[in-house]
KEZA-488566 format. One record per residue: chain; y, x, z of N, C-alpha, C, O in turn; residue in three letters. Coordinates in steps of 0.001 Angstrom, whole numbers, plus 500000, padded with zeros to 6 digits. Atoms other than C-alpha are relative to their C-alpha. Example, Ala and Ser with C-alpha at 12.3 -4.5 7.8 and 13.67 -1.06 7.14 Angstrom:
2
<pt><kette>A</kette><n_py>498810</n_py><n_px>500890</n_px><n_pz>500000</n_pz><ca_py>495500</ca_py><ca_px>512300</ca_px><ca_pz>507800</ca_pz><c_py>501200</c_py><c_px>500900</c_px><c_pz>500000</c_pz><o_py>501181</o_py><o_px>501936</o_px><o_pz>500665</o_pz><rest>ALA</rest></pt>
<pt><kette>A</kette><n_py>498810</n_py><n_px>499180</n_px><n_pz>499940</n_pz><ca_py>498940</ca_py><ca_px>513670</ca_px><ca_pz>507140</ca_pz><c_py>501090</c_py><c_px>499230</c_px><c_pz>500730</c_pz><o_py>502198</o_py><o_px>499739</o_px><o_pz>500899</o_pz><rest>SER</rest></pt>
END
This chain:
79
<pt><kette>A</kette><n_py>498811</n_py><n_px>500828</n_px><n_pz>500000</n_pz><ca_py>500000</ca_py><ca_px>500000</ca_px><ca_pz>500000</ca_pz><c_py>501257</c_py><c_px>500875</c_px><c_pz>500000</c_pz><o_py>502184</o_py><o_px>500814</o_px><o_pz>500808</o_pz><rest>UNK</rest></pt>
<pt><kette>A</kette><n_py>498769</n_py><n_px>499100</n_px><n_pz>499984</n_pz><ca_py>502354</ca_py><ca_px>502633</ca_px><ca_pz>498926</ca_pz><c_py>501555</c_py><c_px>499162</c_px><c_pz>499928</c_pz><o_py>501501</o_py><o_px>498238</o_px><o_pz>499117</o_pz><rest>UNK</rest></pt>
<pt><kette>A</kette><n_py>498612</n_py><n_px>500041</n_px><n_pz>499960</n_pz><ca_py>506316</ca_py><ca_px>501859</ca_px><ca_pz>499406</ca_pz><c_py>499713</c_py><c_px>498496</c_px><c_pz>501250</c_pz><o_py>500554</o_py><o_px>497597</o_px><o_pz>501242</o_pz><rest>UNK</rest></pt>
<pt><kette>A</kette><n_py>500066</n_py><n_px>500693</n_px><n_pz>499040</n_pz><ca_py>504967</ca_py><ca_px>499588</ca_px><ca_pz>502409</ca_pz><c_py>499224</c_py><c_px>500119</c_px><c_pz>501500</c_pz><o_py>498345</o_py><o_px>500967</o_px><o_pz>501658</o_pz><rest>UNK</rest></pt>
<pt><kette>A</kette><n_py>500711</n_py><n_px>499371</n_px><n_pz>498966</n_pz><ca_py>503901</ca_py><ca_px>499366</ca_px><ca_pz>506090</ca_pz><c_py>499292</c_py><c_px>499014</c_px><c_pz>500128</c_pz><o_py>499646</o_py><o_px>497865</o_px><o_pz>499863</o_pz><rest>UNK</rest></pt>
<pt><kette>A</kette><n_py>500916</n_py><n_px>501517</n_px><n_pz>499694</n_pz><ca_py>501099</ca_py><ca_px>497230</ca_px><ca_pz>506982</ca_pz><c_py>498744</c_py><c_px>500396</c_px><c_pz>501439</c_pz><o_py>498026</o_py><o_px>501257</o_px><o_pz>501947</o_pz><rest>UNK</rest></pt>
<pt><kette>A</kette><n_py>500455</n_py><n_px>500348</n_px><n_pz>498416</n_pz><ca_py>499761</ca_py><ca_px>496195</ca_px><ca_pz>510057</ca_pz><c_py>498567</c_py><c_px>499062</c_px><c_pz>499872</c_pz><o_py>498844</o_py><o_px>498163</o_px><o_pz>499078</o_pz><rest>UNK</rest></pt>
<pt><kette>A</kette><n_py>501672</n_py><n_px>500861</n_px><n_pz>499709</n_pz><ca_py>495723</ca_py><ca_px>494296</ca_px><ca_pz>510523</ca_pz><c_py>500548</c_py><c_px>498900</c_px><c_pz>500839</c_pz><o_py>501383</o_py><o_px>499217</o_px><o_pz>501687</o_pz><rest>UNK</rest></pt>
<pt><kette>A</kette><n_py>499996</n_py><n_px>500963</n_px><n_pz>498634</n_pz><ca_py>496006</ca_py><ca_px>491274</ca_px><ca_pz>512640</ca_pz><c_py>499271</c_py><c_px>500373</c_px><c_pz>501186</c_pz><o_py>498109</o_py><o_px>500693</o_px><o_pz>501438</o_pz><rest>UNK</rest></pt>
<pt><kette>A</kette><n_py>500329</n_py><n_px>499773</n_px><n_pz>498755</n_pz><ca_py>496361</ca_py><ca_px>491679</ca_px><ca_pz>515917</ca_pz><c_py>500216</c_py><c_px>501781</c_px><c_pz>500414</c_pz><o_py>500147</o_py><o_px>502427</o_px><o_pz>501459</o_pz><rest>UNK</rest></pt>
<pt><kette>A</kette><n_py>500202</n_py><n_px>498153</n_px><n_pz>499226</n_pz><ca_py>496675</ca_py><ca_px>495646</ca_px><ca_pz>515607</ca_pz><c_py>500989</c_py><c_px>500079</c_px><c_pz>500817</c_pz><o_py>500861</o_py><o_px>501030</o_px><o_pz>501588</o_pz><rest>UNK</rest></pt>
<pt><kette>A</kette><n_py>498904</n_py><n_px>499736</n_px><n_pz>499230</n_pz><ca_py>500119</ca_py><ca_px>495107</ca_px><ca_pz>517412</ca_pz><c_py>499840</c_py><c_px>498424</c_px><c_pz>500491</c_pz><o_py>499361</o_py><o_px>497535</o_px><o_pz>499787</o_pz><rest>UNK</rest></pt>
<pt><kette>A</kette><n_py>500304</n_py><n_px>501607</n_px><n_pz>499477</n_pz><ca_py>500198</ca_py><ca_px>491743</ca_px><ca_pz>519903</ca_pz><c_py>501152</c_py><c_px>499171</c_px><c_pz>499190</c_pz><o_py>501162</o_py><o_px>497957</o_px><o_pz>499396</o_pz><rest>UNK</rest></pt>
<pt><kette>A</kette><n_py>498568</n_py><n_px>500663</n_px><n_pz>500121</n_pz><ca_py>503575</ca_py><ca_px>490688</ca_px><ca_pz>518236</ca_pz><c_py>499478</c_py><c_px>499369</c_px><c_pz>498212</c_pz><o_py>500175</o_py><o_px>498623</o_px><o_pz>497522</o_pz><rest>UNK</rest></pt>
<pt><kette>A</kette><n_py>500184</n_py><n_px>500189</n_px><n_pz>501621</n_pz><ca_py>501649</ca_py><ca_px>490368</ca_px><ca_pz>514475</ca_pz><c_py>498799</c_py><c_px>498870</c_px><c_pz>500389</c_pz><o_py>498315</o_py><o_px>498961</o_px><o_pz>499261</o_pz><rest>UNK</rest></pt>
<pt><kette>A</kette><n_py>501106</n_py><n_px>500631</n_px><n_pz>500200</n_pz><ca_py>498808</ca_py><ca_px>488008</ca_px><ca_pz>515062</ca_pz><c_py>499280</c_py><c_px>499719</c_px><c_pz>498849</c_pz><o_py>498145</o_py><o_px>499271</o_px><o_pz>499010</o_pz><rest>UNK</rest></pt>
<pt><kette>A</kette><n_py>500236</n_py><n_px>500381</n_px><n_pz>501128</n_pz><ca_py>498430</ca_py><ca_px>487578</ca_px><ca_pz>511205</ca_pz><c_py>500218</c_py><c_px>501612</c_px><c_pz>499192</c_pz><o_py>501077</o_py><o_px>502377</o_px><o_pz>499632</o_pz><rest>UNK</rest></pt>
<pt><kette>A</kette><n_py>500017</n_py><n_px>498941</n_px><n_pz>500781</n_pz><ca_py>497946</ca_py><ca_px>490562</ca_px><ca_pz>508668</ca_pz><c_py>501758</c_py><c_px>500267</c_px><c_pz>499515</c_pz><o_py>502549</o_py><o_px>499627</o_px><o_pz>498823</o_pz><rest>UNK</rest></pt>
<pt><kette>A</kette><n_py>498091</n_py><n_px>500025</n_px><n_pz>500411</n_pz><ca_py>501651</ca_py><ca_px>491493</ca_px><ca_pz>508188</ca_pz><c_py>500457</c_py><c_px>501549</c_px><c_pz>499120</c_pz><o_py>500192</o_py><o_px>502673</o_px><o_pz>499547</o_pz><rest>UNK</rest></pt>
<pt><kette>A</kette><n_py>499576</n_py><n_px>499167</n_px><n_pz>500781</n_pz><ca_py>503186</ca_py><ca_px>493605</ca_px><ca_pz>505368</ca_pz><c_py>501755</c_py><c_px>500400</c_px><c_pz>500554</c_pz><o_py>502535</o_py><o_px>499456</o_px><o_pz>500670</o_pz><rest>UNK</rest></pt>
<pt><kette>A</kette><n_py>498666</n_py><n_px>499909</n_px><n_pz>500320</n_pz><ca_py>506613</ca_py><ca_px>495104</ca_px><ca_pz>505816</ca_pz><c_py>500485</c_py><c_px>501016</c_px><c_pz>499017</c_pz><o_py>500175</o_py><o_px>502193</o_px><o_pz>498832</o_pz><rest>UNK</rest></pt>
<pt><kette>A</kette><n_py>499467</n_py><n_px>499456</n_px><n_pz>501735</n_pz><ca_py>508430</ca_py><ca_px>495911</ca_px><ca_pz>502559</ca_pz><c_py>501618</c_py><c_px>500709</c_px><c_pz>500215</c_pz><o_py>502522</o_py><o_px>499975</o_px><o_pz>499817</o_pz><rest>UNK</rest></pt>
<pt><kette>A</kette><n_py>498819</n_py><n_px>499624</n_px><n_pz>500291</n_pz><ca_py>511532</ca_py><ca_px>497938</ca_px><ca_pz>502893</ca_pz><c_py>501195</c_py><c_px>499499</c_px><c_pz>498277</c_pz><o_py>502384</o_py><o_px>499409</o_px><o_pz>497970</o_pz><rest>UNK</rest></pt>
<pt><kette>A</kette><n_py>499111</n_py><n_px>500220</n_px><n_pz>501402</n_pz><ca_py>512382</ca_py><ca_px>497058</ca_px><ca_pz>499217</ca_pz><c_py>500189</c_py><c_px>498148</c_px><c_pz>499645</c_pz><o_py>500586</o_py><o_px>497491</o_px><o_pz>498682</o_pz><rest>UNK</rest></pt>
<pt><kette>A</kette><n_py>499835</n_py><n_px>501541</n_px><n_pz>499969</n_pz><ca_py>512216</ca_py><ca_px>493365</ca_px><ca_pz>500233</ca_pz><c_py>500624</c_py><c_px>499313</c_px><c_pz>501391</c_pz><o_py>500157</o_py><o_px>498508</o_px><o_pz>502196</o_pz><rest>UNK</rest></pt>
<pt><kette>A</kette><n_py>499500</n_py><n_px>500349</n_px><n_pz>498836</n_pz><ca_py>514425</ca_py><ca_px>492925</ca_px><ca_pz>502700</ca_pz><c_py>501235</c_py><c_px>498367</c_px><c_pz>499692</c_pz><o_py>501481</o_py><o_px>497921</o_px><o_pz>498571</o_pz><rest>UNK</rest></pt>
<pt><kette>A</kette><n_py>499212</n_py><n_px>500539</n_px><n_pz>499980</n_pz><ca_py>517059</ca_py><ca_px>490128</ca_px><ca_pz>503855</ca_pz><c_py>500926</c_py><c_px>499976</c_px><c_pz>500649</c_pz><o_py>500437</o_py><o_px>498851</o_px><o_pz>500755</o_pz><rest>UNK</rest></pt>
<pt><kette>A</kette><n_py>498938</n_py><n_px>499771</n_px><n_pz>499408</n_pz><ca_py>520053</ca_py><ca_px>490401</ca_px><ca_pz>505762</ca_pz><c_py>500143</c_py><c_px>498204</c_px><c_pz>500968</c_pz><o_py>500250</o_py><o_px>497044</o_px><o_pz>500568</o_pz><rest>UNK</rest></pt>
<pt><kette>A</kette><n_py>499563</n_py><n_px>501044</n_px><n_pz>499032</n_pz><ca_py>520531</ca_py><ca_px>488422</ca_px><ca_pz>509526</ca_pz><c_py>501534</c_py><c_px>500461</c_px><c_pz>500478</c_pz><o_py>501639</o_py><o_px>501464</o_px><o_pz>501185</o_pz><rest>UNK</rest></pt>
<pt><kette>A</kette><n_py>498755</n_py><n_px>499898</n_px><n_pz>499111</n_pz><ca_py>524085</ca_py><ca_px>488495</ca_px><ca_pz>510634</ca_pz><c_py>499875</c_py><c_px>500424</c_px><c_pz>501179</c_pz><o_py>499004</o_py><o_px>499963</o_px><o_pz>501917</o_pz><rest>UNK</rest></pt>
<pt><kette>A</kette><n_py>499659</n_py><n_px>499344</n_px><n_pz>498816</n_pz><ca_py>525151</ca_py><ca_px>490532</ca_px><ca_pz>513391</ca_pz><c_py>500257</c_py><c_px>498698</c_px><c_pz>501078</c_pz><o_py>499973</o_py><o_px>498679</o_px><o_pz>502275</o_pz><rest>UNK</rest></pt>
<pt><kette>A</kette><n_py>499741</n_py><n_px>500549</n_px><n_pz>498752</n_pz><ca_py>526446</ca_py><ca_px>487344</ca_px><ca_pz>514709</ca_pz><c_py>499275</c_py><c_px>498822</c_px><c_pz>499951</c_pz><o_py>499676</o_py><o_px>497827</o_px><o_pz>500556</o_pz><rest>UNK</rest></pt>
<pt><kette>A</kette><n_py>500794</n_py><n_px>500836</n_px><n_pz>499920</n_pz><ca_py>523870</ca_py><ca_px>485326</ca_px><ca_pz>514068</ca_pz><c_py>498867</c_py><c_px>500075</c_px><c_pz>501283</c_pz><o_py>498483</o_py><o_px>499084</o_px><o_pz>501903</o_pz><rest>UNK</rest></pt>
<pt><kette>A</kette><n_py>500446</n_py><n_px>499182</n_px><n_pz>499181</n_pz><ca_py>521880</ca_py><ca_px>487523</ca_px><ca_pz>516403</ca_pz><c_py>500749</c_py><c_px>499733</c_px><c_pz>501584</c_pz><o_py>500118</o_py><o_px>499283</o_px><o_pz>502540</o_pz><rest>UNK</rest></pt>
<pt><kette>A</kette><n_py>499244</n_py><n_px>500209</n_px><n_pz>499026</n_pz><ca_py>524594</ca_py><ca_px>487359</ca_px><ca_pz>518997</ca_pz><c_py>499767</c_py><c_px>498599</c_px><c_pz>501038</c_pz><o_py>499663</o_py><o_px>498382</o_px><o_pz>502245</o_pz><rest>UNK</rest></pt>
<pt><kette>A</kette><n_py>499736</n_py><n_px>501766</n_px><n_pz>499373</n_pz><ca_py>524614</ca_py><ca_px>483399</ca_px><ca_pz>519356</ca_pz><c_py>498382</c_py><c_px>499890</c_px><c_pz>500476</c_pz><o_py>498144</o_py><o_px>499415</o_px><o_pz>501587</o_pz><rest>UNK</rest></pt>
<pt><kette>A</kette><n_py>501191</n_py><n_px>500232</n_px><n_pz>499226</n_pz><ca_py>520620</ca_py><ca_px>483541</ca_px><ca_pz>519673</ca_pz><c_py>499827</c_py><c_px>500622</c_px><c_pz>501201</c_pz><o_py>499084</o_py><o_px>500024</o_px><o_pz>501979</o_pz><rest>UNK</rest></pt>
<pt><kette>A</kette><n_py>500131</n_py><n_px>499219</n_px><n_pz>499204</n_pz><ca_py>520879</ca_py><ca_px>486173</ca_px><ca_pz>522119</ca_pz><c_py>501017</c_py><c_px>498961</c_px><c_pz>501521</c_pz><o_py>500776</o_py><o_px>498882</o_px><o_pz>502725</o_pz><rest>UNK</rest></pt>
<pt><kette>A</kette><n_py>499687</n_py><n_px>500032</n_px><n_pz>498513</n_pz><ca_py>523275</ca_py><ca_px>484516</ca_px><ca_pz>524302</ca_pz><c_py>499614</c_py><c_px>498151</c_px><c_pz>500048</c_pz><o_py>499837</o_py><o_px>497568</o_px><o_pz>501109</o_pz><rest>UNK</rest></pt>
<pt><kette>A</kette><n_py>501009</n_py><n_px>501577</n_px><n_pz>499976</n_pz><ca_py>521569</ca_py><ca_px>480654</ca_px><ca_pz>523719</ca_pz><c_py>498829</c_py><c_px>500322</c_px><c_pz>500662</c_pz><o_py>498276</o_py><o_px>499394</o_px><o_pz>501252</o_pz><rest>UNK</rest></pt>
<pt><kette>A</kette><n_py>501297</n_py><n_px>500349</n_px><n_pz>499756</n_pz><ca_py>518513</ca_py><ca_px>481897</ca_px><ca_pz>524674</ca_pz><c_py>498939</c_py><c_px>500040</c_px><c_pz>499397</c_pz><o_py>497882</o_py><o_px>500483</o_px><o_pz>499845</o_pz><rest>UNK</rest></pt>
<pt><kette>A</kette><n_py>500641</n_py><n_px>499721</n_px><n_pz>501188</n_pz><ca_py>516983</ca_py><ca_px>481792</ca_px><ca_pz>521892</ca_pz><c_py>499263</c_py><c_px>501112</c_px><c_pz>499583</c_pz><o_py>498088</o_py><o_px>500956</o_px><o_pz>499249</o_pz><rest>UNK</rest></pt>
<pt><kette>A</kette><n_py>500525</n_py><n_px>498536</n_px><n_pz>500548</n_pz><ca_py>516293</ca_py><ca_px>485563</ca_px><ca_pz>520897</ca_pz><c_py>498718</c_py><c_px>500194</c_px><c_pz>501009</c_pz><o_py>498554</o_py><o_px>499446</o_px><o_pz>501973</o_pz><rest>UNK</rest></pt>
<pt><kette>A</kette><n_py>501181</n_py><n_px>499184</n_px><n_pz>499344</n_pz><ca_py>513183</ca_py><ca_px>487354</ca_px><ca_pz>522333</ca_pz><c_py>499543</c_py><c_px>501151</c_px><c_pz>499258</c_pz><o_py>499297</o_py><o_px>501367</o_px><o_pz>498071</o_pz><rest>UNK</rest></pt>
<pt><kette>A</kette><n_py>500351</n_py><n_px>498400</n_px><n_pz>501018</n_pz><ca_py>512333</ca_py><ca_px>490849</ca_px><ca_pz>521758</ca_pz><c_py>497990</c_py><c_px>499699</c_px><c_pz>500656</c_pz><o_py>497448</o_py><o_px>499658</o_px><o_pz>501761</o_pz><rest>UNK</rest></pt>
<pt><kette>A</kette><n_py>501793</n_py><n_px>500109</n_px><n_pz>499723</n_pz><ca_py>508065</ca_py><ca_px>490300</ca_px><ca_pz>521247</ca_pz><c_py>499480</c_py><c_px>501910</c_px><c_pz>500217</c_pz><o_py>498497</o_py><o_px>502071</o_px><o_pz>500940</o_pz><rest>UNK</rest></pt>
<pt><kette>A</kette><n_py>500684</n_py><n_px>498861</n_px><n_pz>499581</n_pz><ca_py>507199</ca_py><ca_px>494029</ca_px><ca_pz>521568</ca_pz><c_py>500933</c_py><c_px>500915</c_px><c_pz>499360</c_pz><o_py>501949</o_py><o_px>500649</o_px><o_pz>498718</o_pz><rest>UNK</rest></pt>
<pt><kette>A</kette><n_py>499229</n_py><n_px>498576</n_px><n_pz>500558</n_pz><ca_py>508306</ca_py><ca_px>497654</ca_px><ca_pz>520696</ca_pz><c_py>498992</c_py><c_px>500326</c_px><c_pz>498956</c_pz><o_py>497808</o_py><o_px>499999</o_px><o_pz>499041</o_pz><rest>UNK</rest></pt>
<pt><kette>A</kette><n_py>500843</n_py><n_px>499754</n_px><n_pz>501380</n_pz><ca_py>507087</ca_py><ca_px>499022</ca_px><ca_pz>517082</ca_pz><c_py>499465</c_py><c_px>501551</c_px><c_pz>500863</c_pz><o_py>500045</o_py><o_px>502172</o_px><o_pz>501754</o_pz><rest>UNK</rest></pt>
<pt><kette>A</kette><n_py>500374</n_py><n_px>498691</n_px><n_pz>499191</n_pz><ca_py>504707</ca_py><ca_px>502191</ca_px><ca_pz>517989</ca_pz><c_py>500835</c_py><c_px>500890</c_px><c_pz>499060</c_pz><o_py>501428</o_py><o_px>500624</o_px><o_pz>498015</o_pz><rest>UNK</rest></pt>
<pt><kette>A</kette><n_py>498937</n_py><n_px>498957</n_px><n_pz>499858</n_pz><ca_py>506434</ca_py><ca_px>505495</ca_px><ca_pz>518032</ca_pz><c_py>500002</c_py><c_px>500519</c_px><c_pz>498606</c_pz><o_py>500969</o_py><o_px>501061</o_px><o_pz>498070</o_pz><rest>UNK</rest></pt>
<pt><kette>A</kette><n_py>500180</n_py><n_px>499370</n_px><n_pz>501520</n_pz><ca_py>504723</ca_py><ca_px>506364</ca_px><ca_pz>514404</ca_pz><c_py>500879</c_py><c_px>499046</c_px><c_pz>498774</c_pz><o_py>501004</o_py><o_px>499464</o_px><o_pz>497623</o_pz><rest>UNK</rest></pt>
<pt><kette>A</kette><n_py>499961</n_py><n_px>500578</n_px><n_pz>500864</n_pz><ca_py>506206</ca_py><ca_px>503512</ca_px><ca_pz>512774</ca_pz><c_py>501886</c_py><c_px>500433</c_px><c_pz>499301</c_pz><o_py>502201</o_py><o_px>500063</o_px><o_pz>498170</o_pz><rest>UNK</rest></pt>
<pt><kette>A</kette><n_py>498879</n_py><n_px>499701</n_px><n_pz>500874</n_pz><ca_py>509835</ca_py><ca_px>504733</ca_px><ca_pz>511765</ca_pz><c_py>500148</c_py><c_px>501023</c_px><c_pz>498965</c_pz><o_py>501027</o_py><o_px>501035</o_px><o_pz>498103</o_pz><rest>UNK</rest></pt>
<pt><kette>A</kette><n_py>500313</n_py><n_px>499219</n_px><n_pz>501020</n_pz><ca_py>508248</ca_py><ca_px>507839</ca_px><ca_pz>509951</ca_pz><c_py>498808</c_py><c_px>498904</c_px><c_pz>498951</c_pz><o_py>498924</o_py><o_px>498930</o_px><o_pz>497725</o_pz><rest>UNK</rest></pt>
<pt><kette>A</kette><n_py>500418</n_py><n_px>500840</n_px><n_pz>500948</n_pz><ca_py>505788</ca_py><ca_px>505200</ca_px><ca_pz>508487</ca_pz><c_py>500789</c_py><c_px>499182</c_px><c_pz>498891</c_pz><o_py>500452</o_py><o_px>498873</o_px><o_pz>497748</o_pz><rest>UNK</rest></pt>
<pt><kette>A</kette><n_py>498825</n_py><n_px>500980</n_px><n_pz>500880</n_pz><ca_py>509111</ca_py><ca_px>503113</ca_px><ca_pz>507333</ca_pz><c_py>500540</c_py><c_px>501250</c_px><c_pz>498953</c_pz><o_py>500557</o_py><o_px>501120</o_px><o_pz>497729</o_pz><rest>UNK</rest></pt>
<pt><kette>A</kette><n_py>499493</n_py><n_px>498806</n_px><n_pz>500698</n_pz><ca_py>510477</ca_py><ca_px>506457</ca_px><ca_pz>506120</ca_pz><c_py>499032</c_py><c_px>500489</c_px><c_pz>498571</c_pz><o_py>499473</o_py><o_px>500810</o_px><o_pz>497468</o_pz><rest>UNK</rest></pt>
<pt><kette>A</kette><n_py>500859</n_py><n_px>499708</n_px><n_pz>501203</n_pz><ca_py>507054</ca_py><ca_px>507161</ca_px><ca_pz>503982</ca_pz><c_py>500132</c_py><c_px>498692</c_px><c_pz>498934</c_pz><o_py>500248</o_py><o_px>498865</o_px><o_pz>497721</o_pz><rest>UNK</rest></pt>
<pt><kette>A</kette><n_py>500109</n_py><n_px>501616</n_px><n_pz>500687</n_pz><ca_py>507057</ca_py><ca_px>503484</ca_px><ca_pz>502588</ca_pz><c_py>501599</c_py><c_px>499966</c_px><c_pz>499197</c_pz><o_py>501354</o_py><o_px>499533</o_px><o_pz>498071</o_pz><rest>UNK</rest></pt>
<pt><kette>A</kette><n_py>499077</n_py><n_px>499578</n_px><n_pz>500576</n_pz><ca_py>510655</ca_py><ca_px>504067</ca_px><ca_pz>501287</ca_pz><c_py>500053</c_py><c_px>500919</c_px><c_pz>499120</c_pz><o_py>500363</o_py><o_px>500678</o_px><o_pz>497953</o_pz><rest>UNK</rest></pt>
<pt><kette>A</kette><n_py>500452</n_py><n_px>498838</n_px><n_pz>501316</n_pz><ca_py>509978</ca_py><ca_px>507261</ca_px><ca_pz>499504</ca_pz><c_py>498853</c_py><c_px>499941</c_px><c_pz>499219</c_pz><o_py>498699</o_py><o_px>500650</o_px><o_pz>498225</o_pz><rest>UNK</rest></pt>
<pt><kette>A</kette><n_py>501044</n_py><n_px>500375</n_px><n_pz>501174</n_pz><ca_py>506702</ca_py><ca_px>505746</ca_px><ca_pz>498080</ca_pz><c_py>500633</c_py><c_px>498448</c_px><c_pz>498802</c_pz><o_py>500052</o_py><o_px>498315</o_px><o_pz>497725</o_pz><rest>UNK</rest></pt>
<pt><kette>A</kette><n_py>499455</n_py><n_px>500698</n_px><n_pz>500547</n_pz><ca_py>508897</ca_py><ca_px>502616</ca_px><ca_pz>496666</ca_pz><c_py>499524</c_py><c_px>500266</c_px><c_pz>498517</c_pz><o_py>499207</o_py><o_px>501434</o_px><o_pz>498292</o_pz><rest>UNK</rest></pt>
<pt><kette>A</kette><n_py>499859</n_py><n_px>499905</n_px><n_pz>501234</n_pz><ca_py>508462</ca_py><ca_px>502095</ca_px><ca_pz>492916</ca_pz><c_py>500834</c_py><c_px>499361</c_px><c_pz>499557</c_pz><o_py>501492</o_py><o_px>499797</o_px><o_pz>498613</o_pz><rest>UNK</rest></pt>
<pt><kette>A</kette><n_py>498852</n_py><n_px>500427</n_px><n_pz>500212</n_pz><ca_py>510703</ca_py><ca_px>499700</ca_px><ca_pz>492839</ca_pz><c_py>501171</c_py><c_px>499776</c_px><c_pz>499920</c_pz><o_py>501904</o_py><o_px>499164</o_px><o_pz>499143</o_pz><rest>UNK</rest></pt>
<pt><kette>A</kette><n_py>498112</n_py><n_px>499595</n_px><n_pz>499993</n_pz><ca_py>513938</ca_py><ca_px>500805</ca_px><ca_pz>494233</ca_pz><c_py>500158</c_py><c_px>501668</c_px><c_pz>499381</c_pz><o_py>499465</o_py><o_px>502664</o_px><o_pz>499175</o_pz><rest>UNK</rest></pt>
<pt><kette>A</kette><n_py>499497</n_py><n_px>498709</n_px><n_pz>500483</n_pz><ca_py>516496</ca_py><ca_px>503119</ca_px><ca_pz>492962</ca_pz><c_py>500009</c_py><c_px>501288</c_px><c_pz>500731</c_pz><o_py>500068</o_py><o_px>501103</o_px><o_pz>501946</o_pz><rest>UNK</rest></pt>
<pt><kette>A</kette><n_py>499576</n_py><n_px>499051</n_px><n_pz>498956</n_pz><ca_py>516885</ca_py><ca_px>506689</ca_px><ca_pz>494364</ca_pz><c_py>500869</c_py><c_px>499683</c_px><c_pz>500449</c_pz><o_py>500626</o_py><o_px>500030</o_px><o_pz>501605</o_pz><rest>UNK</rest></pt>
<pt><kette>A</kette><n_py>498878</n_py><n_px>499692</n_px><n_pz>499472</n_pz><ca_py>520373</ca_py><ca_px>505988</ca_px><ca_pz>495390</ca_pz><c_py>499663</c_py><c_px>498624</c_px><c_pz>500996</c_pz><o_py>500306</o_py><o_px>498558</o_px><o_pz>502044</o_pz><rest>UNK</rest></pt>
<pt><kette>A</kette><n_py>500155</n_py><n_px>500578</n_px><n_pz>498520</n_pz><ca_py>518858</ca_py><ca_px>502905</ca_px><ca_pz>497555</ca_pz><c_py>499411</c_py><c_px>500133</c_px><c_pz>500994</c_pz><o_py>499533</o_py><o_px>499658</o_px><o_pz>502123</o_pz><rest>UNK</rest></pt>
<pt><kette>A</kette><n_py>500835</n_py><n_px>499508</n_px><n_pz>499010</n_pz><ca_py>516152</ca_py><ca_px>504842</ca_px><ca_pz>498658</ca_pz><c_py>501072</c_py><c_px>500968</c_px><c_pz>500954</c_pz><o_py>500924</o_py><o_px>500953</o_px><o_pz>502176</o_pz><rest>UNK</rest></pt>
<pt><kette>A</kette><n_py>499509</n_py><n_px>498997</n_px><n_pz>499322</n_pz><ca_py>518662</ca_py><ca_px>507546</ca_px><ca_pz>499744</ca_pz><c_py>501094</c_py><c_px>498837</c_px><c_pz>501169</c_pz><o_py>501391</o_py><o_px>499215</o_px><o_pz>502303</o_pz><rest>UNK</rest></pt>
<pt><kette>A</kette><n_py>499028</n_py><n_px>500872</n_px><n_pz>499050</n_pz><ca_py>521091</ca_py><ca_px>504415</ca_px><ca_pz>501417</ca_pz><c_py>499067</c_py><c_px>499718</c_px><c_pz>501057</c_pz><o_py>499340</o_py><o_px>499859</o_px><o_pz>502249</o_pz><rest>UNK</rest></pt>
<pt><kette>A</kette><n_py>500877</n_py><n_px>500613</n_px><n_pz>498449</n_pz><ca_py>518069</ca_py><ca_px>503079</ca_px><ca_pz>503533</ca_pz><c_py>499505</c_py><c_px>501246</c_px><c_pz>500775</c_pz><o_py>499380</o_py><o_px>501192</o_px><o_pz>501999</o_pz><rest>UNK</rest></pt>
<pt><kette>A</kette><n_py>500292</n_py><n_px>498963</n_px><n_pz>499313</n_pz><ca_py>517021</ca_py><ca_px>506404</ca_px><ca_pz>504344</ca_pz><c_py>501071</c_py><c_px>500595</c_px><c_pz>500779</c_pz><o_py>500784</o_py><o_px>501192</o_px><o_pz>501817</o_pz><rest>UNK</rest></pt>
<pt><kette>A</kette><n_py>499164</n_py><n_px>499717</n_px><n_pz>499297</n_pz><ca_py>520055</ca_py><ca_px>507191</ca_px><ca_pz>505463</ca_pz><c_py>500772</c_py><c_px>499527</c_px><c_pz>501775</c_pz><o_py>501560</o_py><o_px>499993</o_px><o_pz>502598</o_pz><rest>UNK</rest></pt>
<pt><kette>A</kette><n_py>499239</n_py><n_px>500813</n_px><n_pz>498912</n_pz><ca_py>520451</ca_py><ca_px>504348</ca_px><ca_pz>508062</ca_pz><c_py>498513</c_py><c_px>499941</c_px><c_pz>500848</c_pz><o_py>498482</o_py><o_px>499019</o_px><o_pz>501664</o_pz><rest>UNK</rest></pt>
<pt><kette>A</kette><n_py>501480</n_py><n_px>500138</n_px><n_pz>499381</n_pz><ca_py>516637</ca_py><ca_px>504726</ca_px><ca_pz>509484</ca_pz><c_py>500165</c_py><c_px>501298</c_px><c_pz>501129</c_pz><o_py>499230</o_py><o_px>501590</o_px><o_pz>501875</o_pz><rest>UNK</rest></pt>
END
C-alpha cells in the first residue's frame, strides 16, 4: 500500500475496522470547528498514534504516485 498507512482492525483500539490513511486524500476541519467541539463537549481524543507512525506518514508521502513533488515537499514540510 505504497503512498499509504494502513492499520488491521483492531491493531490500534481507536480503528476497530481495517482503516487506510491516505495523505494524498485528505480534507480540511476548521481550526474552529475543532474549537466549538472541544469546548461543547463533543471532541474526544480516542488514543495516541504509535510512536512509528509519523515516519510511516512520512514514507506514505514519499511513496505517493499521485501527488506532485511540490505537495509532497508542502506536507512534508508540516509533518
Amino acid at each position: 500500500m505504497a503512498g499509504a498507512v494502513y492499520y488491521r482492525a483492531g491493531e490500534l483500539s481507536f480503528f476497530p475496522q481495517n482503516t487506510v490513511i491516505q495523505p494524498d486524500n485528505q480534507f480540511p476541519i476548521p481550526h474552529t470547528h475543532l474549537n466549538t467541539c472541544h469546548n461543547s463537549g463533543t471532541f474526544a481524543v480516542l488514543g495516541r498514534m504509535p510512536d512509528d507512525f509519523r515516519q510511516r506518514l512520512i514514507d506514505a508521502v514519499k511513496a505517493s504516485v499521485t501527488m506532485t513533488s511540490v505537495r509532497k515537499q508542502h506536507i512534508l514540510e508540516r509533518i
